[in-house]
Structure formats: C-alpha cells, structure tokens
C-alpha positions as CSV (number, residue, x, y, z in Angstrom):
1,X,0.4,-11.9,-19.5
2,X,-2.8,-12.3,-17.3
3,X,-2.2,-9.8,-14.1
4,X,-4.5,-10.3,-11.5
5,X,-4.0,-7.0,-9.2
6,X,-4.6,-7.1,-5.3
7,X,-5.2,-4.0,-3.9
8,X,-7.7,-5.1,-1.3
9,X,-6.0,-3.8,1.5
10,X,-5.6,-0.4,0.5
11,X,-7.8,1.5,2.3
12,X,-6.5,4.8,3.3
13,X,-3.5,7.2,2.4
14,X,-0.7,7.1,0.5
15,X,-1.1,3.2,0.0
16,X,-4.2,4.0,-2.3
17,X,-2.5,6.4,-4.3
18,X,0.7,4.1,-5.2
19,X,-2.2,1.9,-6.1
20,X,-4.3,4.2,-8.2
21,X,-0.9,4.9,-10.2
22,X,-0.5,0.9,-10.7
23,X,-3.3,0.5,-12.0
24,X,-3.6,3.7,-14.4
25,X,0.0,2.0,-16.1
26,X,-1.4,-1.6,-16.0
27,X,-4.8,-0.8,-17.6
28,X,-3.3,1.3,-20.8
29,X,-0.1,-1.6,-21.3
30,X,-1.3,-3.2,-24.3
31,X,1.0,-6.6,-23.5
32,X,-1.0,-7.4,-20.4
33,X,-5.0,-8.6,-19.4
34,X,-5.8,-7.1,-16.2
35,X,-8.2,-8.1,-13.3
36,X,-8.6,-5.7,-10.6
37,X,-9.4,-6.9,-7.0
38,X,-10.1,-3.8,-5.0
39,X,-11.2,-1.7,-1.3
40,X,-14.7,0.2,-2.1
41,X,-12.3,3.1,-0.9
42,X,-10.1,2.9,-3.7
43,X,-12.8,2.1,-6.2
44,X,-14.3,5.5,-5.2
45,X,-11.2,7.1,-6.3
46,X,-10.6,5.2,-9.6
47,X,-10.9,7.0,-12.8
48,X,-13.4,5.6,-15.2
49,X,-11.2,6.2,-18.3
50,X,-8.8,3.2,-16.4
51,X,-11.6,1.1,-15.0
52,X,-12.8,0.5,-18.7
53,X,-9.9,-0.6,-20.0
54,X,-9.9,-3.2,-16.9
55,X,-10.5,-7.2,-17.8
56,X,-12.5,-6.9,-14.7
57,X,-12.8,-4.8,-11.9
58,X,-13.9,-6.5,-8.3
59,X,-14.8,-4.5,-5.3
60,X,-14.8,-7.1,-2.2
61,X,-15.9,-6.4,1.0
62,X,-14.1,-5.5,5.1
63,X,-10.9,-6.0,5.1
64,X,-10.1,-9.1,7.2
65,X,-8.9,-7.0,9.9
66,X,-12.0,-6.0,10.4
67,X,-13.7,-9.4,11.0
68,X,-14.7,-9.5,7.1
69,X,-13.4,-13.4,6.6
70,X,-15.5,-13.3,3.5
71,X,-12.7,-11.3,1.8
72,X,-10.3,-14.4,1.4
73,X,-13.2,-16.9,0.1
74,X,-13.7,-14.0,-2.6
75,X,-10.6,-13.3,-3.7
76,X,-9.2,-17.3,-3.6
77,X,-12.4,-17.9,-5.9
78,X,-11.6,-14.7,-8.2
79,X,-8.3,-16.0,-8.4
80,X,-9.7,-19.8,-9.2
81,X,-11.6,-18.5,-11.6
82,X,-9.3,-16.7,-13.6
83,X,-6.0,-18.4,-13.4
84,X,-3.3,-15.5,-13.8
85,X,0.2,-16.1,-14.5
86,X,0.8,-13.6,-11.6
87,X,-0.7,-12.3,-9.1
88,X,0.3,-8.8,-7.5
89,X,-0.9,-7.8,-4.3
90,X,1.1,-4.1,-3.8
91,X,0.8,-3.5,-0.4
92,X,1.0,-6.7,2.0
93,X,0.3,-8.8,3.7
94,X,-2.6,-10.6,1.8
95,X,-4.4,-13.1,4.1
96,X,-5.1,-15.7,1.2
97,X,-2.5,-17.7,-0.8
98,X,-2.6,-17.6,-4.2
99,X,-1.8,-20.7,-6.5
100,X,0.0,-19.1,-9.0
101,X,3.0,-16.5,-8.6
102,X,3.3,-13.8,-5.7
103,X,4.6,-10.7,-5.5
104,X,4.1,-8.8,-2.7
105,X,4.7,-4.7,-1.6
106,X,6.2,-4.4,1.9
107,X,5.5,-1.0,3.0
108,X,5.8,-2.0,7.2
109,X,8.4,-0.7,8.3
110,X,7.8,-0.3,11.8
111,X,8.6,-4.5,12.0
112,X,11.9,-3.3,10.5
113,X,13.3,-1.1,13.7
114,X,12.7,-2.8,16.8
115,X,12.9,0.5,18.8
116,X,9.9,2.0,16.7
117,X,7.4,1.6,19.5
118,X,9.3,2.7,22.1
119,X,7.6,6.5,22.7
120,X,4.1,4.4,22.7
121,X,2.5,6.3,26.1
122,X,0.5,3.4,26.1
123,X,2.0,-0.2,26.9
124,X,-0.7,-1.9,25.8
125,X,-0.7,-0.4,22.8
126,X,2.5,-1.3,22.1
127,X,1.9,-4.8,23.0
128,X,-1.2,-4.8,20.6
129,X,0.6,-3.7,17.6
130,X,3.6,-6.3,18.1
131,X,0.8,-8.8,18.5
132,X,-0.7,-7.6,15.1
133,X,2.8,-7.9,13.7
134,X,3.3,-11.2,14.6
135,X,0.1,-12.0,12.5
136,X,1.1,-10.4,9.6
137,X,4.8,-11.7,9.8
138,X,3.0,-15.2,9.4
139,X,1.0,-14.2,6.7
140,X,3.8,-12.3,4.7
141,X,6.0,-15.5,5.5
142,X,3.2,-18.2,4.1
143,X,1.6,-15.8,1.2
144,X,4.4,-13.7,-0.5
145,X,6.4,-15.8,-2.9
146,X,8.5,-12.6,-4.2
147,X,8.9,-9.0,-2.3
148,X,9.0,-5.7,-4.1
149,X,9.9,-2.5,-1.8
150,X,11.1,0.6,-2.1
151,X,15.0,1.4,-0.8
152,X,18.0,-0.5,-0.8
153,X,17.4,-0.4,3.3
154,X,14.4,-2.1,3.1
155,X,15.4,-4.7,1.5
156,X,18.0,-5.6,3.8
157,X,16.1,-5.5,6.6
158,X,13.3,-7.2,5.5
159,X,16.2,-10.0,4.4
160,X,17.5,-10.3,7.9
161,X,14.1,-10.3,9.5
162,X,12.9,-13.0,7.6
163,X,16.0,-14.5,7.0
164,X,15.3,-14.7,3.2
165,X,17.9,-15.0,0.1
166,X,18.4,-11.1,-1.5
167,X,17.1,-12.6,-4.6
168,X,13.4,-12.7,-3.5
169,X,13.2,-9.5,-2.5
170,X,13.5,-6.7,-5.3
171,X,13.6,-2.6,-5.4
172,X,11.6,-0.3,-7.2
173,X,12.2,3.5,-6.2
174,X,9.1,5.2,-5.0
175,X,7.7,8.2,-7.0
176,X,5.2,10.8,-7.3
177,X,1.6,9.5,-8.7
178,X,0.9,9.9,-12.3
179,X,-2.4,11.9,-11.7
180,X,0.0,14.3,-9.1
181,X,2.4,15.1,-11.6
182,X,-0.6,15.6,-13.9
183,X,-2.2,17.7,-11.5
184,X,1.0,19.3,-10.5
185,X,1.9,20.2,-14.5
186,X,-1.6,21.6,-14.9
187,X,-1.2,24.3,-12.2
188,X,1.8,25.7,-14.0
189,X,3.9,25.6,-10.9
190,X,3.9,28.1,-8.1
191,X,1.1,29.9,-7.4
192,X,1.6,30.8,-4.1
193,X,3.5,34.0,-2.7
194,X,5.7,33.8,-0.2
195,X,3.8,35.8,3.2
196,X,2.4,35.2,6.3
197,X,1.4,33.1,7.6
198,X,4.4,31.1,6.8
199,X,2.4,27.8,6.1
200,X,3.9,24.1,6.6
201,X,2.1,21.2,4.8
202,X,1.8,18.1,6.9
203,X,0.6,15.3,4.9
204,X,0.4,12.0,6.4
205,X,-2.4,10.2,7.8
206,X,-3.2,9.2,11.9
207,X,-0.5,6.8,12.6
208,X,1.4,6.5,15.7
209,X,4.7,6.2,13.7
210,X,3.9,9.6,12.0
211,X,4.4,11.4,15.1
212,X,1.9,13.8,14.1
213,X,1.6,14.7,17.8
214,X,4.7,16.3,18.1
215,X,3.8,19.2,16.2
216,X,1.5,21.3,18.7
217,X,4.4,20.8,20.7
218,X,6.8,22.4,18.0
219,X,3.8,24.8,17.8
220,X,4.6,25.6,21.2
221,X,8.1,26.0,21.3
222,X,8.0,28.5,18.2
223,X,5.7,30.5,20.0
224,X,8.4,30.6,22.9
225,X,10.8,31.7,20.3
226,X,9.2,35.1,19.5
227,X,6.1,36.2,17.6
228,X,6.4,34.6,14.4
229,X,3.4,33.6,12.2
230,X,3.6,30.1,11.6
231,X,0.4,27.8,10.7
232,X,0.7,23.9,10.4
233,X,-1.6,22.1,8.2
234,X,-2.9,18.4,8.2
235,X,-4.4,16.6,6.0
236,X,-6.8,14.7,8.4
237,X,-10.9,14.3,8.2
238,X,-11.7,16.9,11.1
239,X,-14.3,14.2,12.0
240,X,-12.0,11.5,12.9
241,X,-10.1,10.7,16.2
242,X,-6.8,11.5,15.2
243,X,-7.5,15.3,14.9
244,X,-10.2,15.3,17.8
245,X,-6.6,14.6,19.5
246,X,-4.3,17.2,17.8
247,X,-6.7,19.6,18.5
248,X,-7.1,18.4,22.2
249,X,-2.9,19.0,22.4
250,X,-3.4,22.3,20.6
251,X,-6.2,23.3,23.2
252,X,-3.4,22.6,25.6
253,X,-0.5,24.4,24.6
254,X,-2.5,27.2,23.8
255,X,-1.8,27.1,19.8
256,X,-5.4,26.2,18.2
257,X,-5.1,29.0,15.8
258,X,-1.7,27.9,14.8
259,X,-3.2,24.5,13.3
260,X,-5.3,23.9,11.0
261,X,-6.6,20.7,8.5
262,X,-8.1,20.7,5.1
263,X,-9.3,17.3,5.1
264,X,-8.4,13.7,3.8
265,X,-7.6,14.6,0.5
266,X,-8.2,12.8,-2.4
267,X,-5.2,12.0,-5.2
268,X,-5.7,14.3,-7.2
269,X,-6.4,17.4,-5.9
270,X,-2.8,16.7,-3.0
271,X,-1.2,18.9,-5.3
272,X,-2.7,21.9,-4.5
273,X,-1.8,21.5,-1.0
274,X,1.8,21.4,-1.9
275,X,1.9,24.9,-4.0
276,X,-0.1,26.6,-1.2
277,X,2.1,26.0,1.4
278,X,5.8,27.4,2.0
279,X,7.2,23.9,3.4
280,X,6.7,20.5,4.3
281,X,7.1,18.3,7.3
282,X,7.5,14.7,7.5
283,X,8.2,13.9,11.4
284,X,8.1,10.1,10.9
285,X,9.8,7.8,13.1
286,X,9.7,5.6,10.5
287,X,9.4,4.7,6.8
288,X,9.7,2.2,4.5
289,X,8.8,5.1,2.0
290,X,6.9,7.8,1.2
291,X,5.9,9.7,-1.9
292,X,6.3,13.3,0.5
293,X,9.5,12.9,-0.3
294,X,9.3,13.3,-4.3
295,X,6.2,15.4,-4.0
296,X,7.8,18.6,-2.2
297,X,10.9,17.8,-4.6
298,X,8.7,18.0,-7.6
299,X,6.5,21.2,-6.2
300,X,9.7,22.8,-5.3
301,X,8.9,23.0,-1.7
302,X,12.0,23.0,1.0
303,X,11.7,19.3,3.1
304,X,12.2,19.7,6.9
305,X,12.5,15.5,7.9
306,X,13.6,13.3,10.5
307,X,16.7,12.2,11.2
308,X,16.7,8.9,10.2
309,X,18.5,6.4,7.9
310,X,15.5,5.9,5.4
311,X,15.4,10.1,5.1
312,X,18.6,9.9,4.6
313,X,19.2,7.6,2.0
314,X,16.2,9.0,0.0
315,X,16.9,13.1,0.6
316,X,20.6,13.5,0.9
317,X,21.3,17.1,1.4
318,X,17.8,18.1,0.0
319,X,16.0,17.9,3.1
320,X,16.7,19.8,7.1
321,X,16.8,17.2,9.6
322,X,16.1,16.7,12.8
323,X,15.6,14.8,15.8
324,X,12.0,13.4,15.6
325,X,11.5,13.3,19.5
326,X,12.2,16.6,20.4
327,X,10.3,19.7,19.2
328,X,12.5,22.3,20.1
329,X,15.3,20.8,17.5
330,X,11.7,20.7,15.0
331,X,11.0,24.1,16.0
332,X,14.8,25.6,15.5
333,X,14.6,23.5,12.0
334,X,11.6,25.6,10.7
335,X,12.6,28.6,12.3
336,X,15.4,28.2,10.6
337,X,13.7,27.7,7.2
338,X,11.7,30.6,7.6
339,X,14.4,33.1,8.1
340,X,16.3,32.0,5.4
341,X,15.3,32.3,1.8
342,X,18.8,31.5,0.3
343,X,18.4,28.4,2.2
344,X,15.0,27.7,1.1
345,X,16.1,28.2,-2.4
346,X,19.1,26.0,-2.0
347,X,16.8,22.8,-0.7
348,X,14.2,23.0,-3.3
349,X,17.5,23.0,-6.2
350,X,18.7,19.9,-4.6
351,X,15.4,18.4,-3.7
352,X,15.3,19.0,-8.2
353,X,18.1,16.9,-8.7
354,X,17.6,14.7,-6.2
355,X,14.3,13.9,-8.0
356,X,16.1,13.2,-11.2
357,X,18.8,11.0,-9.6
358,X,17.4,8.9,-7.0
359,X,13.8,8.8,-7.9
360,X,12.3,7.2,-11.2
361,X,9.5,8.8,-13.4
362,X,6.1,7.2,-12.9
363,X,6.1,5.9,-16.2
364,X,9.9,4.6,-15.4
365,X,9.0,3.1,-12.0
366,X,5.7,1.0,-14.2
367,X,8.3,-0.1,-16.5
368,X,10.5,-1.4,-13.4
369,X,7.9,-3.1,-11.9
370,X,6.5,-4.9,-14.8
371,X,10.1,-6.2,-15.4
372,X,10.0,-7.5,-12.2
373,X,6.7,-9.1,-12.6
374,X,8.1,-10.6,-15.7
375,X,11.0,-12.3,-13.6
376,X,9.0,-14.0,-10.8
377,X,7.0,-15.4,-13.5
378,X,9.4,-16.9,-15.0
379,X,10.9,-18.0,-12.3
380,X,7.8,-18.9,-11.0
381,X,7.2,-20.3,-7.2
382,X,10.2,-20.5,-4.9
C-alpha cells in the first residue's frame, strides 16, 4: 500500500510527537511505501535511522495559517505526483483536498464543548478563535473523508457537531511515544528521591485551553496554606510569550521562586522530566487527548487532573481531580498529594493498570491504525 503521510501541520507539542511515533511504525512496516510530507519543525526532530527508510521525505514551507498559501500548491502536486492509495494527514484540518482517500486526526477539542471559551478575559479573543474555528470546521467538512480520534467521547461529539454517520469516524487509544518508552526503559525507572522541594511537572504547551495560568495562582494559595516547599515546572521556551506571562503572574503573587521552566523539550529527552519530578499536573479545560495521561502512568508518577469528562473516561480512579477554575480546590489537590505517600503510591498502581487496560502499546496503537487505514481504502471515498 502506497501511504502518503501529512504531517504538515504539526508544528509544536504533543502533535509532533504522536507524529514522530507514526512515522517511526510506518517507515520499518515492510507491507507499506511511504512518502512523508512534513513541518521543518518536525523534520528537525526526525531520526535519521526512520527518514532512510522513507519513499521520500518532503519538508514544505509556513503553515497556511501563517499566510504560506504555497503549502497547498506543494502538497496537491506531491500528492499528483505520486498517486497514493491513501493519504493520512494525523492531525487536521488539512487546507487541500486530496484525490484519493482521507483520513484525518481530530485532536480540537475546544469546537467540541461550546463553554470552552467562556474564562477568555479577552472577548475578542474569544471571538477570534470561534472565527478560526469556523474556518477549520469548513475545511475538516470539505477535506476529511474518514476521522480517526482518540476516545469514545470524541467521537460522539465530533458526530453530533458535524452531523456525520458513526461509521466515518473511528478510535484509536492514545499512547505514550515509542522513543518515550524507549527513553523511559533506558533510565531504568526511578531515579529520583522523594525530598524537597516537592516538584510538579507541567507539561503542556501555551494554550489558552491549558489553563497554564492558573497555577501561580495555586502557587499562591499553597503558600497561604503554610510553609510548604512546593516548585512547579513548565515545559515552555523561557523566550516565548507564554512564560514572559507566567512569570508576569508569578511576579504578582509573589511566588517567582516557586516556578520554574526547563524549556520546550524535545521527544526524547520528556522522559527525564517525568522521573525528576514527584507529580504531574494537567489543568486542562479541555482535551480531545493527551499522551500526559499514559506518560505519568508509565513513569509511575501520581496524576492530579481536571475534572472533566475526557479525564475521566481516560484516568478512572488513577488520577485526583479537581475543579480547573479554582486554585484553591488545585492547591488542596496537591496538598493533599504531598502529605500523603500511601496515596501517592495508591495512584501510581492504578495509573499501572489503567495503562494496561485502557491504553494500547505503541506498537498496538500502529497496528490499530494501519487496520483502519486498510478500511477506508477499501471502502474508499464516501
């Protein structure tokens, strides 16, 4: 099977490591010609061993969201070119149709929660983005023949937003990257001991719907709650805007030395974050997914989440939960965590067999999405 593999719009965080692990499978399955269509971000990050075993690997220029039109003329003429029986484009929306076969990822979930923008301080903000949505609705709409996502809640919400048949839209369980569980293996586990400061890992890139902002506020409300040595650490480029504005709220509340960022990290060194930390935070208001989920499972670190259905569905009782707008519950959640090793040893056995039940393998989730590639060529345009 010829697989021509879009990843053109993956650009930053965890979208270019679910990437990186699709194309790692594709390039070593024997039973398939590959052509890689890819962000110069994500060709940095691609291992050399993979790109040689590519058909073809194509690095095209801006995204069209930032003006670069060229993009589409590229790719439509790759495609031309090459004629695949499929074409895969794992995170959506593309912004060019493709002749043959679609199958798009649908990782945006805030057009899946209409009360997702509803904390934006800024109105015009929040008009902006549900302007942008209405773009990409169009384009998902015209351009994706197939959907492949990651939770059973997804898909039914992306169903009833679209008002599409079940049977185009298929479900692959999220899991950790092959070169983190790599990564992870070659560390031989834990080797970090429990002390102070007690350290939580906050992994997640500059998004509104990340609700990274809340946390100098939680910072705050710890400190209320006593003298306790607690540091919270980002994984954003200490260059960029987003912590320029985390540090601004820091400044504020009077907790600077209480927060702290190593960096965008790159896929194969996240890992190491995990194991040097104590806990991890995910204060999304919203997901579609997340690898977070099965990478504090696997590193056997205790997951303190928000209350919300897609945490739910995904953690069951391996995670603390709590109510994303309000960082005294947060703070009460880690406080709680900290003072509590039984506990803390209690979340990271379930977060173990949650990882077994609910999430597949890397090499189990490739196998699942190949099958499903398989289908929507056969059954070919809708």
């Amino acid at each position: 099977m010829k697989l021509l593999l879009d990843c053109s719009r993956l650009t930053i965080g965890g979208g270019i490591q679910v990437g990186l692990g699709v194309v790692e499978h594709a390039a070593t399955d024997a039973s398939l010609e590959v052509f890689l269509v890819c962000s110069s971000e994500m060709a940095r990050q691609l291992a050399p061993e993979f790109v040689r075993l590519l058909s073809k690997c194509y690095v095209v220029g801006e995204s069209v969201a930032a003006g670069g039109v060229e993009q589409i003329r590229q790719i439509s003429a790759i495609e031309c070119a090459l004629s695949p029986d499929v074409v895969f484009t794992v995170f959506g929306p593309s912004y060019w149709r493709s002749r043959t076969v679609n199958l798009q990822g649908f990782a945006l979930g805030k057009m899946l929660y209409a009360d997702s923008r509803q904390g934006y301080p800024s109105r015009l903000t929040r008009w902006r983005e549900q302007a942008v949505d209405s773009v990409k609705k169009m384009f998902l709409r015209r351009n994706a023949d197939y959907f492949l996502v990651e939770t059973e809640v997804v898909k039914y919400r992306l169903a009833e937003l679209f008002d599409m048949p079940l049977d185009r839209i298929y479900v692959v369980g999220n899991s950790v990257s092959p070169v983190f569980e790599r990564r992870y293996h070659d560390l031989a586990g834990d080797f970090h001991e429990d002390g102070q400061p007690f350290t939580v890992f906050v992994p997640a890139s500059f998004y509104h719907h990340k609700n990274l902002e809340v946390v100098p506020r939680v910072a705050a409300a710890l400190q209320l709650l006593g003298d306790l040595a607690v540091r919270f650490v980002f994984t954003l480029d200490p260059s960029s805007a987003g912590w320029a504005r985390i540090s601004q709220l820091a400044a504020q509340y009077g907790v600077a030395s209480m927060l702290a960022t190593v960096g965008e990290v790159p896929n194969q060194l996240m890992a190491d974050h995990y194991l040097a930390a104590d806990a991890v935070l995910c204060a999304s208001l919203v997901e579609s997914s997340t690898a977070v989920f099965p990478e504090a499972f696997l590193t056997g670190r205790p997951l303190i989440v928000s209350d919300r259905d897609f945490a739910r569905q995904l953690c069951g009782s391996a995670a603390l939960y709590f109510d994303p707008h309000d960082p005294q519950s947060i703070a009460a959640t880690v406080l709680r965590l900290m003072k509590n090793s039984v506990l803390r040893n209690e979340l990271v056995s379930a977060g173990r067999r949650a990882l077994s039940e609910v999430y597949p393998s890397p090499t189990q989730k490739w196998k699942l999405q190949l099958e499903v590639l398989r289908l929507v060529v056969a059954r070919g345009k809708p």
